[in-house]
Every structure is written in structure tokens, then in C-alpha cells.
C-alpha positions as CSV (number, residue, x, y, z in Angstrom):
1,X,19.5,-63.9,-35.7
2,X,20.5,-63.2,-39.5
3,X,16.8,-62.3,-39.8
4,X,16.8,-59.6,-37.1
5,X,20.8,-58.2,-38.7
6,X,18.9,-57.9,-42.5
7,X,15.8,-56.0,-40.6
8,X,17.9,-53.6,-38.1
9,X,20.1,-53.1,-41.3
10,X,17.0,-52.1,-43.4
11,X,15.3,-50.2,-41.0
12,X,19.1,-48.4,-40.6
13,X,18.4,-46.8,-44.3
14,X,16.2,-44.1,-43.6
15,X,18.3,-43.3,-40.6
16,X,21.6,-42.9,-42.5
17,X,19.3,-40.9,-45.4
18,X,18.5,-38.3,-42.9
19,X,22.3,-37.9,-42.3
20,X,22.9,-37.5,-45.9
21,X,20.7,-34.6,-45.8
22,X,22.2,-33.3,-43.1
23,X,26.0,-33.8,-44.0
24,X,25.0,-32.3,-47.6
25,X,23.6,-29.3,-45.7
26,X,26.6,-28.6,-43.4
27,X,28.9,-28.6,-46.9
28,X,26.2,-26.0,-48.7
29,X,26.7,-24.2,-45.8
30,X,30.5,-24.2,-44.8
31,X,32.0,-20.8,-45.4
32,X,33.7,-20.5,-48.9
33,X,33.1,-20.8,-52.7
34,X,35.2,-25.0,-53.6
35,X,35.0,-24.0,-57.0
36,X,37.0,-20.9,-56.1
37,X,39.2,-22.4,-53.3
38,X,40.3,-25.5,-56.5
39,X,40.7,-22.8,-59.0
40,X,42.7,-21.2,-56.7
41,X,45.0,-24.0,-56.3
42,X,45.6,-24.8,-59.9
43,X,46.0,-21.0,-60.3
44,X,49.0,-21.2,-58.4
45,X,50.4,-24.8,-59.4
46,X,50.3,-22.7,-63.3
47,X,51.4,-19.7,-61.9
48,X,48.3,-17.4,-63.9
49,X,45.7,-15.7,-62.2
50,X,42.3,-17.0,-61.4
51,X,39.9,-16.6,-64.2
52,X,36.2,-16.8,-64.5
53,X,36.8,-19.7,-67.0
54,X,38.2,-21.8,-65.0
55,X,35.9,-21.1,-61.8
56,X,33.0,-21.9,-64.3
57,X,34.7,-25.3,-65.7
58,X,35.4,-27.0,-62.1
59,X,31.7,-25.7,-61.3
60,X,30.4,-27.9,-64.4
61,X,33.0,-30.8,-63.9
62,X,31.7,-31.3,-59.9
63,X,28.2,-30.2,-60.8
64,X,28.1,-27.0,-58.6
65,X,26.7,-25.4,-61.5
66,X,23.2,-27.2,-60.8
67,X,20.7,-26.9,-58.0
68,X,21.2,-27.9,-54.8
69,X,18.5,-30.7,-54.9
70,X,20.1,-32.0,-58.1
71,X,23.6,-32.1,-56.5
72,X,22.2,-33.7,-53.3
73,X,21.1,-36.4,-55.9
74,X,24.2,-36.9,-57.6
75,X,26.0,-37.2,-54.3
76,X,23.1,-39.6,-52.7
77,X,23.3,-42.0,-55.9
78,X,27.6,-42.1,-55.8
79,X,27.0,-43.0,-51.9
80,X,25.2,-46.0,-53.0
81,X,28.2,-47.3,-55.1
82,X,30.1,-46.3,-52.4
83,X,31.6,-43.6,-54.3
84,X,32.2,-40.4,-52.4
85,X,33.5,-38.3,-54.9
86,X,37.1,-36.9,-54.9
87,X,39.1,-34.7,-53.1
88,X,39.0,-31.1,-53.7
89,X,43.0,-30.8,-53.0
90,X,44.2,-33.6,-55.0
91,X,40.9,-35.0,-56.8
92,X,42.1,-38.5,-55.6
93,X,39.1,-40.5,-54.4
94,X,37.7,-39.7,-50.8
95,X,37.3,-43.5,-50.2
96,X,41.3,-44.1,-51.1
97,X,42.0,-41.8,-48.3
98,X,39.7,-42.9,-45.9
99,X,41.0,-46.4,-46.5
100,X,44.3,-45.4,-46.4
101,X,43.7,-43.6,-43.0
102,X,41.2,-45.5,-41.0
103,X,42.8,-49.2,-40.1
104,X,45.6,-47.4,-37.5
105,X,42.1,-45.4,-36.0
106,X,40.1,-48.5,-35.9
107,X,43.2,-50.4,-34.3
108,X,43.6,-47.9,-31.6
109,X,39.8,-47.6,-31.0
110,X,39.2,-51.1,-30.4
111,X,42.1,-51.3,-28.4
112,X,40.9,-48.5,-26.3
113,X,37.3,-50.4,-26.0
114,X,38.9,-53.3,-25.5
115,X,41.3,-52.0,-22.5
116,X,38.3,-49.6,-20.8
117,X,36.3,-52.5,-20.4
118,X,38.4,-54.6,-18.9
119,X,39.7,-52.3,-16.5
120,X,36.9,-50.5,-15.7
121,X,33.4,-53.3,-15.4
122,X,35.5,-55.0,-13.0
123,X,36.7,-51.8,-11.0
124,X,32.7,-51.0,-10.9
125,X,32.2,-54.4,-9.9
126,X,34.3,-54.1,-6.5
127,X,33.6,-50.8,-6.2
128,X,29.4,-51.5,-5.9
129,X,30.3,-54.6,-3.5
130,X,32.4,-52.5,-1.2
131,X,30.5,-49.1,-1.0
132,X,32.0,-46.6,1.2
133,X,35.1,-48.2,2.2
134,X,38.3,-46.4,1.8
135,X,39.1,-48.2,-1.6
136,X,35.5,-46.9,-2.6
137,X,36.6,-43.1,-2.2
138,X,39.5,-43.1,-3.4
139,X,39.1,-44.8,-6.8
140,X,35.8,-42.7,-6.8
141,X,38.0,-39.4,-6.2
142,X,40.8,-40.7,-9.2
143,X,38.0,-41.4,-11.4
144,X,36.4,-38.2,-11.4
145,X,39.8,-36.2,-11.8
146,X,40.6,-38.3,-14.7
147,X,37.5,-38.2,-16.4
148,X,37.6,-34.4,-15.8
149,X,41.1,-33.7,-17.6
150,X,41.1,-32.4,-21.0
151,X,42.7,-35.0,-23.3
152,X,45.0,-31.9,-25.5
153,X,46.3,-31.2,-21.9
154,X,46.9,-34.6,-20.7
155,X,48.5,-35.2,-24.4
156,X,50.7,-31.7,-23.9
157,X,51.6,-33.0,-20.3
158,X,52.6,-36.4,-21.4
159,X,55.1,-35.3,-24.6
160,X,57.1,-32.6,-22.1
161,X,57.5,-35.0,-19.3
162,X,57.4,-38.7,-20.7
163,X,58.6,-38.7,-24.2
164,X,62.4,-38.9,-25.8
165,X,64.2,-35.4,-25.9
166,X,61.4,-34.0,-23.0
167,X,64.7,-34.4,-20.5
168,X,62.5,-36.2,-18.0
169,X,61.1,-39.6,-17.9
170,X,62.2,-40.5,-21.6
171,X,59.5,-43.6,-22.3
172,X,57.5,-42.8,-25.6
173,X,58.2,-41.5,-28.9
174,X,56.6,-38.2,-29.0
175,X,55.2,-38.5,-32.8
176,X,54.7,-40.7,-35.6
177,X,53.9,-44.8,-36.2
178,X,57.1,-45.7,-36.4
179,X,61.0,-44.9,-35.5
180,X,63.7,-42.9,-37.5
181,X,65.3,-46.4,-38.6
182,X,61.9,-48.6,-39.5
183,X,62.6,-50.7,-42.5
184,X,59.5,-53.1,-44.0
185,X,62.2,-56.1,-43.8
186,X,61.5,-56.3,-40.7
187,X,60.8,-59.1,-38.5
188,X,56.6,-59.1,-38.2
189,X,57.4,-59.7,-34.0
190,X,59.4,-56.5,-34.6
191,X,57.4,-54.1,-36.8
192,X,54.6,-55.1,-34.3
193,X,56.9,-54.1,-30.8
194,X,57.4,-50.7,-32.5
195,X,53.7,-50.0,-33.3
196,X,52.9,-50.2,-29.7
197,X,56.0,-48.9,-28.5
198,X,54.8,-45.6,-30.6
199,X,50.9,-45.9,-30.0
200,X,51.2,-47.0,-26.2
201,X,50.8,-43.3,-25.0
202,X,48.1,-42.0,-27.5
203,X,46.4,-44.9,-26.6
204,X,46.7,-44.0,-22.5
205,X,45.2,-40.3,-23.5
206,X,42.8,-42.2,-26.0
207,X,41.5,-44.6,-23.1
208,X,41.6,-42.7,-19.8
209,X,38.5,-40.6,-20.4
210,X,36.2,-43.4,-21.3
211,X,37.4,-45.7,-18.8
212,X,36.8,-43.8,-16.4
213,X,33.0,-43.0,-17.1
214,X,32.4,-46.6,-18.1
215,X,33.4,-47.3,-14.6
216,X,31.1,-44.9,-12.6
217,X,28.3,-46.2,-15.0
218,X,29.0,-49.9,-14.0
219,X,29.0,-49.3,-10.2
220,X,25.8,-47.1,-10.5
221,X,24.5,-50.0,-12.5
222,X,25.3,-52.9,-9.6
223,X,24.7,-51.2,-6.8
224,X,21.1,-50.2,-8.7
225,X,20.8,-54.5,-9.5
226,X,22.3,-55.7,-6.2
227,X,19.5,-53.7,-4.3
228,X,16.5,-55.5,-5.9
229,X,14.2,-58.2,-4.5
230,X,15.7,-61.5,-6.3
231,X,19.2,-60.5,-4.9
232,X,18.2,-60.7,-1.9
233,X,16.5,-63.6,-2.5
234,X,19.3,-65.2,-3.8
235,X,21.7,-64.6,-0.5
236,X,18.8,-65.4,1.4
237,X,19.1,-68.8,-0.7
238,X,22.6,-69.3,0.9
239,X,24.5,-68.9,-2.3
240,X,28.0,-67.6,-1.6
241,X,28.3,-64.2,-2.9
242,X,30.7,-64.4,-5.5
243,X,27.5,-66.3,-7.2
244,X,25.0,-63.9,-6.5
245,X,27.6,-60.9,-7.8
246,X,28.9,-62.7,-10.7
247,X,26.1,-65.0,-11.9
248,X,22.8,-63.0,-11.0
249,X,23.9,-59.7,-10.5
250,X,26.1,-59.3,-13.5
251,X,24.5,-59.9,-16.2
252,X,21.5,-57.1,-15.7
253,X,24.1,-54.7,-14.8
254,X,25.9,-54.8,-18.0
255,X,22.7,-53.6,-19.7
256,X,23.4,-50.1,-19.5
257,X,27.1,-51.0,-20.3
258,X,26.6,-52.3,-23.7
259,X,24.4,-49.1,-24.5
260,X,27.5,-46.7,-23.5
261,X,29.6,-49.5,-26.6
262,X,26.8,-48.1,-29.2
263,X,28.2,-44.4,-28.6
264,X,31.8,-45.5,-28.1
265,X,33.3,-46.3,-31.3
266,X,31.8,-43.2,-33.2
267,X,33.2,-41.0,-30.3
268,X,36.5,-42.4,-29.7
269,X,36.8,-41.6,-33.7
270,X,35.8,-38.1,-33.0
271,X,38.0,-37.8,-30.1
272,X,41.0,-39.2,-32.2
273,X,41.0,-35.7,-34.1
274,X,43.0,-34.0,-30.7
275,X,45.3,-37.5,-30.1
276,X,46.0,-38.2,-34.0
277,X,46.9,-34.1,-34.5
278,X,48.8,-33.3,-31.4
279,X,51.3,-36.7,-31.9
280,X,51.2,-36.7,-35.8
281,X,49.4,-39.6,-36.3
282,X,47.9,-40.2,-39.9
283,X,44.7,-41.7,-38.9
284,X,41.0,-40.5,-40.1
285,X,41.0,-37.3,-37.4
286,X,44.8,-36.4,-38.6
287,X,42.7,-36.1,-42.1
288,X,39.4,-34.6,-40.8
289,X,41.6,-31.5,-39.6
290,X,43.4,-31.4,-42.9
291,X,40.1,-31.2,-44.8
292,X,38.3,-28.6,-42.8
293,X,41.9,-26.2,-43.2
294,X,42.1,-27.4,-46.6
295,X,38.5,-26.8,-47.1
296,X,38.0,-29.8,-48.5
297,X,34.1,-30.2,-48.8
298,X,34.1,-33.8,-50.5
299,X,36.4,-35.2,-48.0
300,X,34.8,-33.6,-45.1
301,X,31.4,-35.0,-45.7
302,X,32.8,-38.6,-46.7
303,X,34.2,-38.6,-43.4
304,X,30.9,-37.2,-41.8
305,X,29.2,-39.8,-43.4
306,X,31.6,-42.7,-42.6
307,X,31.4,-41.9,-39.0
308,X,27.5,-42.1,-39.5
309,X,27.8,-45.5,-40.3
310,X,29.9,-46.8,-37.4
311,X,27.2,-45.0,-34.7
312,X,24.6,-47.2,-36.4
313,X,27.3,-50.0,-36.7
314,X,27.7,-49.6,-32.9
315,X,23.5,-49.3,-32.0
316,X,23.4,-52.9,-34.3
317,X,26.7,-54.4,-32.2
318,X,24.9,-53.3,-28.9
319,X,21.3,-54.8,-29.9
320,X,23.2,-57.8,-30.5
321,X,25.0,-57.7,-27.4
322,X,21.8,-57.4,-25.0
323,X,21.1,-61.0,-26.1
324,X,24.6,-62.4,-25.0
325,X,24.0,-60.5,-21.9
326,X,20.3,-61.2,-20.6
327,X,18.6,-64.1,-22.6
328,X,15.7,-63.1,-21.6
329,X,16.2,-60.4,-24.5
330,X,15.3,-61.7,-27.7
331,X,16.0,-60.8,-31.2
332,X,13.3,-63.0,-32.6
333,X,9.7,-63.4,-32.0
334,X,8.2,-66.8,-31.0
335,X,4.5,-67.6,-32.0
């Protein structure tokens, strides 16, 4: 098994070099001189004028003054050190910020995994077993209105008519991690209670979406398993049919399951840029919107980048996965 991680991991390398490459491009290519924009900035913070001097100065100190394969190099060989430069607004470290920013996005993705998954694979489950019924059409009909709903509306939706001072159903905070009186002497139990209470909304916009096409992919999945010849078998067998469903059927169904998980994280990230903004949450998409009004090149790619490595995180998690799933799959090979 730790043979297979180290080789996946190593054959991950030229993946994630092809991203740098790309990530380096888009920043050539965004709109805007950085040198300018920072001079800019420290024009005003001095209250002077922007001078050529000083354009020419941040160019040398960040290295815009060489060429572009040179300052792909210097970026490439900070990467390895984990070193993504600094910030163009503050010149604080990219990877400070990130750190700062991603454990509150990482919570609230896995918990949105987490809760999808549970809901939805055994949804899909009853739905395959009891195909046109009325259950069937219904949950079929909900399923495809939610996972047709834009999240920002939803979001909108949910802060007029289900958060404090809407006037309405008064259930949620409307922004923020925590409430007007929060004090770090808290009890842990308590500091804990008013996370959730303040997350449990983003996190029902966060989830909806994805549970919701996880569970149209597991009923496709079963009722695509519980047609084939070895089901059939199996009933013909006389085993009761909670075995053949949850013993023989299962497993191959969650196949195509796991695949969706080695998209999921990376896109649940990406789709916490609408969530985090709209209720003021200071997680990584909070900061990627801030960066790309800011303009702030550095930032913007360490974030690229970072999200890079949880896809192939996710593709690694997912190989992984198959085994647990179907040992017929293995990660090794024998003789």
C-alpha cells in the first residue's frame, strides 16, 4: 500500500508541473502592470506620486524585471520549499494567509462530503430498489429542482427569510463565524455550539447541490449493478434481498461514487468563493475574491496552485478508496 502512495505521489509531479505552467501563465496574462498596481499603493500610503523609480525597484525586488522563463524558475524553485512568495497588498507571505484561511474551508467541506454521502448513497439505494413508485418520483422531482438552484440565490433566499433581523423565520446568523459577544474564555462545548450555530446554513447552501447529484449518480449506478447476471443469480440463490442489495450489489455500485469524491473537495473549495462572500466568511474563497479585486497576482496563483494539489489529493484518496470498496481492485501487483 505505502508502495503504491510513494508511486501515485511521484507520478503526481509532472501533473502538478504542468499546472505550474499554467497558473504562471494565467498571472502573465491577467490584465494589469503588479509592479504598478504595488507602487500605486505605497504611492498613496506616502502620499507622493508614482515615480518611475519606484515602479523599477518593486520590478527588481519581485524579479519582473527578468524574462518570463527566468521568473517561471524562481517561482517553480520557491514552490518546492513551499514558498509562494508574498502578497502584493501587504507583502506578508501567501502561505500565512492561506493557512490562516483554509482550516474553516476544509471544515465545512468535509462536513459537506461527509453529510452528502450519507444522505444521498442511501436515498440512491432505495430509490434503485423501488423504481417507479410514488416515493421514486417524487424524490426524483426534488432532486432535480435542488440541484438545479443557483447556490447565490438559494444563499440570497435563505438570509431574507431565515436569518436574525430578516423579520421571518429568525434561525441563523446571517454573517460571520461567530456572535457579537464571543469571548476565547469560553467553554470548548460552547465555542463549538456557536460555530455550527453560524456555519449550519452555509453549510445547507454548501451541501444541497452536491447531494443531490451524488444521489441521481448512486441510483443510476444500482439500478445499472442490480440488473446484471450475478444478481440475479444471487436471488435466484434464495438470499433475502437486503443481502443481495447491501452485500453484492453495493459495493460495485459505489465505484462510480468514489470517482465523483476525487472531484468533490477541489470543487466544493471553488464553490466556497459564492458561500464564504455572500455570508462574510474568512475562508480561502472569501480570499480568492479579495485577491483577484486586489489584483493580487502572488496570492492568486498560490491559491490556484493549492487547489491543484487537493484535485490530485482527491484522485490519490479515491484510488485508495476503490480497494476498500471492491477487493478485487488492487493497488499492488502479485507475481
Amino acid at each position: 500500500m505505502l508502495t503504491y502512495i510513494f508511486k501515485r505521489i511521484f507520478l503526481f509531479i509532472p501533473t502538478l508541473l504542468l499546472v505550474t505552467v499554467i497558473t504562471f501563465a494565467i498571472g502573465q496574462l491577467a490584465p494589469g502592470d503588479p509592479a504598478e498596481l504595488k507602487a500605486g499603493g505605497l504611492s498613496e500610503r506616502a502620499d507622493r506620486g508614482v515615480t518611475k523609480k519606484m515602479i523599477e525597484n518593486i520590478r527588481k525586488q519581485w524579479h519582473m524585471d527578468e524574462p518570463i522563463p527566468v521568473q517561471y524558475g524562481y517561482w517553480v524553485g520557491n514552490l518546492v520549499r513551499l514558498d509562494f512568495g508574498k502578497s502584493l497588498k501587504d507583502e506578508r507571505p501567501v502561505i500565512d494567509k492561506i493557512w490562516e484561511r483554509i482550516p474553516i474551508t476544509l471544515l465545512m467541506s468535509f462536513i459537506s462530503i461527509l453529510l452528502a454521502y450519507l444522505i444521498a448513497v442511501p436515498l440512491g439505494i432505495y430509490s434503485a430498489t423501488h423504481p417507479g413508485t410514488k416515493t421514486d418520483k417524487i424524490s426524483t422531482a426534488i432532486l432535480f429542482m435542488l440541484y438545479s438552484l443557483p447556490s447565490f440565490w438559494v444563499a440570497t433566499l435563505g438570509i431574507i427569510y431565515l436569518c436574525r433581523g430578516s423579520g421571518f423565520i429568525e434561525l441563523f446568523p446571517s454573517a460571520k463565524l461567530h456572535s457579537v459577544d464571543y469571548s476565547p474564555a469560553w467553554p470548548f462545548a460552547d465555542k463549538a455550539l456557536d460555530l455550527l450555530w453560524h456555519i449550519a446554513l452555509p453549510m445547507i447552501i454548501y451541501t444541497y447541490g452536491s447531494f443531490a447529484y451524488i444521489s441521481r449518480q448512486m441510483r443510476g449506478a444500482m439500478l445499472e449493478t442490480i440488473r446484471q447476471d450475478y444478481i440475479r443469480t444471487a436471488r435466484a440463490k434464495g438470499l433475502s434481498e437486503r443481502v443481495v442489495v447491501y452485500k453484492h450489489a453495493l459495493r460495485n455500485s459505489l465505484i462510480p461514487i468514489i470517482t465523483l469524491l476525487a472531484g468533490l473537495l477541489p470543487s466544493l473549495i471553488g464553490g466556497s468563493v459564492i458561500v464564504e462572500q455572500i455570508f462574510s466568511i474568512p475562508g480561502m474563497g472569501q480570499l480568492a475574491i479579495q485577491a483577484l479585486n486586489e489584483r493580487d497576482y502572488p496570492l492568486i496563483m498560490g491559491e490556484l496552485t493549492f487547489s491543484a494539489i487537493l484535485t490530485l489529493f482527491g484522485v490519490l484518496l479515491a484510488d485508495l478508496l476503490y480497494s476498500v470498496a471492491d477487493p478485487r481492485i488492487s493497488l499492488t501487483k502479485k507475481g
